[in-house]
N, C-alpha and C positions, 0 to 999 in steps of 0.2 A: 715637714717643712710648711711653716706657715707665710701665706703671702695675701697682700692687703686688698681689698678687694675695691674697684675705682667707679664712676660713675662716668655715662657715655660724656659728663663734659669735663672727665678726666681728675675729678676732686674724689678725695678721700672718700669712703662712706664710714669710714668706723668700726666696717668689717673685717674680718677676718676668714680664709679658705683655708683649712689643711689638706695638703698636696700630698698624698701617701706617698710616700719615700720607697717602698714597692713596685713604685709607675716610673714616679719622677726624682728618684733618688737612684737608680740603680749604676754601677760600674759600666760605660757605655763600652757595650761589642763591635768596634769596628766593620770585625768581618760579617757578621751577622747584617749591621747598616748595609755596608756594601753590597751583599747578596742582594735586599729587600728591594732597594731601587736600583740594580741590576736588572732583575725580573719588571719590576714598574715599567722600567725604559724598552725592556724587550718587547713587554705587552703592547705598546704603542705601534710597534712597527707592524703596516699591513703586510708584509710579506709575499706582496703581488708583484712582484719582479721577476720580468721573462725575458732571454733573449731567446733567438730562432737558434736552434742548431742543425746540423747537417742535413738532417734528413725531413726537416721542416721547411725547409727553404724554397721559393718556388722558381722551379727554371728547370731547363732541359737536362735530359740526362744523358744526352749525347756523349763520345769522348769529343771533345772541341781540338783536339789536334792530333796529329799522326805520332804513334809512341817512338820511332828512332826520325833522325836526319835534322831534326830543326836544332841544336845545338842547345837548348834547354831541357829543363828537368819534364820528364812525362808529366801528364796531367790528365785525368779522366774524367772529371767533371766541374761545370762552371759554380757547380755548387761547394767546392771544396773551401775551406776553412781560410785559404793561402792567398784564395783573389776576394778583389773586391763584391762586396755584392753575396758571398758566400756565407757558411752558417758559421756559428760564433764554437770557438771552441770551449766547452768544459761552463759553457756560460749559465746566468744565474736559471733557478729557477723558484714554483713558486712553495715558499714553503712557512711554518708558522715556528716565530721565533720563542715563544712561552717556552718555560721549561719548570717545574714543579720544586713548590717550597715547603716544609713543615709548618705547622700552625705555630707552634712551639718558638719558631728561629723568627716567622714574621712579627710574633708577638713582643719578643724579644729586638727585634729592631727599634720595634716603634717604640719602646719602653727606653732604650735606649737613645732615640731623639729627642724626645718628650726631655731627658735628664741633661741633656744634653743645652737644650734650651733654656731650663731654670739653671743649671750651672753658668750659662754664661748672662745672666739676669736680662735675657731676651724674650721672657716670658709675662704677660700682663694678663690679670682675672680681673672682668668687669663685670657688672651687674646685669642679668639678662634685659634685654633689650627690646622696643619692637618702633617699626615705623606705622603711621595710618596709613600711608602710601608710599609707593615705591620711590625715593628721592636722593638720587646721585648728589647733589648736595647738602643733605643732611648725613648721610655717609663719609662725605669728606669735613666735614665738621667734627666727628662724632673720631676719621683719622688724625686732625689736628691737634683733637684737644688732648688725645691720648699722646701725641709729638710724634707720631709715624706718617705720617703726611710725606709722599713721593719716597717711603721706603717699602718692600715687599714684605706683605703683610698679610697672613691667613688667621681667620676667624672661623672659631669653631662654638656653635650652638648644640644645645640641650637638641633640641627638635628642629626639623624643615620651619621655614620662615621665608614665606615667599617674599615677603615687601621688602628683607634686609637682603635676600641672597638680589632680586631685581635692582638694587640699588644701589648696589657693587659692582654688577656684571660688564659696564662700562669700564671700568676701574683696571686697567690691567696688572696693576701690583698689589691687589689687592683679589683676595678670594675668598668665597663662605664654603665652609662645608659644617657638615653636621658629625658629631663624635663618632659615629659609625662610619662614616666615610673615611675616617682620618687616616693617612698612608705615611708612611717614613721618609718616602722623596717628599711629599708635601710640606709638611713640617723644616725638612733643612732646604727647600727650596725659599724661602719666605725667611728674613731676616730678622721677624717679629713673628711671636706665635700672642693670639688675642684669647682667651679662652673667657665662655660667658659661665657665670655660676653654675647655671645650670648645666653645663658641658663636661664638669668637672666629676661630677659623677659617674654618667657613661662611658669617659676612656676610662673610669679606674675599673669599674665594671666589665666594660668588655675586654680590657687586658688582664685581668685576674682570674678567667675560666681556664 
C-alpha cells in the first residue's frame, strides 16, 4: 500500500511511503482488538477500593439487647451488617485488575488497528518534523493545515521529540507518542492516526518480531 507522503503545511511532497500490507493490510481480529484494550482499560484501574467489613468495624461488642421479650429479631452486635453504622457485607476489596496477554494476540491487535485505519483512509504520513521551541500554536497550525483541527488526533514519531510532544500536551485531542509506545486503544481512541516518516519503520519493525 502505497501512501503519499504531506508536509507539516499539509502540501504534497512528491513522495511516496510503502505501508507493508503485513502491518497495515491485515484481516482485522476483532476479538484479538477487544482483548488488547480490555487489558489497556484494566491496567488503568488502581484497584484501591475498600470497604470496612465485620470484623473491622470499630465499636462495642456488647450484645446491645436482651435475646427473647423485645418482639424483634435477636441481635448480638452493633457491628452487624443489618444496622447502621455496621460492616459492609461481602464488600469490595483491594485488588489488581491486570490479567496477562500473548505477545502474539497484542501484536496482532495492533496490526489490526493500524489496518483498520488505512482502510478507512483515517490515516495521514507526514514528513518528520521538529519545532526550535515548544509552541502550542505552531502545533495547531501544523493540525490545520493537515484539516484535523478540533478532531482526535494521535501522532506517532520515529524517536522522543520533546519541543513536538511539549507542544501538544495542552491539546487535549490531540496526542504524541513514539512508535514504541504505540497501543491499540490508542490508535482507535483517536479519529486521525498522523504517522511521521520516520515512524513508519519502527511499528513495521517492532510488529514483525
Amino acid at each position: 500500500m502505497e501512501v503519499k507522503v504531506l508536509d507539516i503545511n499539509g502540501k504534497d511532497t512528491g513522495r511516496k511511503v510503502q505501508l507493508s500490507d503485513a502491518v497495515f493490510g491485515v484481516e482485522p481480529n476483532n476479538h484479538a482488538v477487544y482483548l488488547d484494550v480490555k487489558q489497556y482499560l484494566a491496567n488503568q484501574r488502581q484497584g484501591t477500593h475498600k470497604a470496612k467489613e465485620r470484623n473491622e468495624v470499630a465499636g462495642s461488642t456488647r450484645k446491645i439487647k436482651k435475646q427473647k421479650g423485645t418482639g424483634t429479631a435477636r441481635a448480638g452486635s452493633a457491628k452487624s451488617p443489618v444496622f447502621v453504622g455496621g460492616g459492609t457485607i461481602f464488600g469490595p476489596r483491594p485488588r489488581s485488575y491486570s490479567f496477562k496477554l500473548n505477545k502474539g494476540l497484542k501484536r496482532l491487535a495492533r496490526k489490526s488497528a493500524l489496518s483498520l485505519k488505512a482502510k478507512e483512509s483515517n490515516l495521514i504520513v507526514v514528513e518528520d518534523f521538529n519545532f526550535d521551541a515548544p509552541s502550542t500554536k505552531k502545533f495547531l497550525s501544523v493540525l490545520s493545515a493537515l484539516g484535523i483541527e478540533g478532531k482526535k488526533s494521535l501522532f506517532v514519531l520515529g524517536d522522543s521529540n520533546k519541543n513536538v510532544y511539549l507542544s501538544s500536551r495542552n491539546l487535549k485531542a490531540s496526542k504524541v507518542v513514539t512508535s514504541s509506545e504505540l497501543s491499540t486503544y490508542s490508535i482507535l481512541n483517536a479519529n486521525n492516526l498522523v504517522l511521521t516518516e520516520g515512524s513508519v519503520e519502527g511499528i513495521v519493525e517492532n510488529l514483525s518480531k
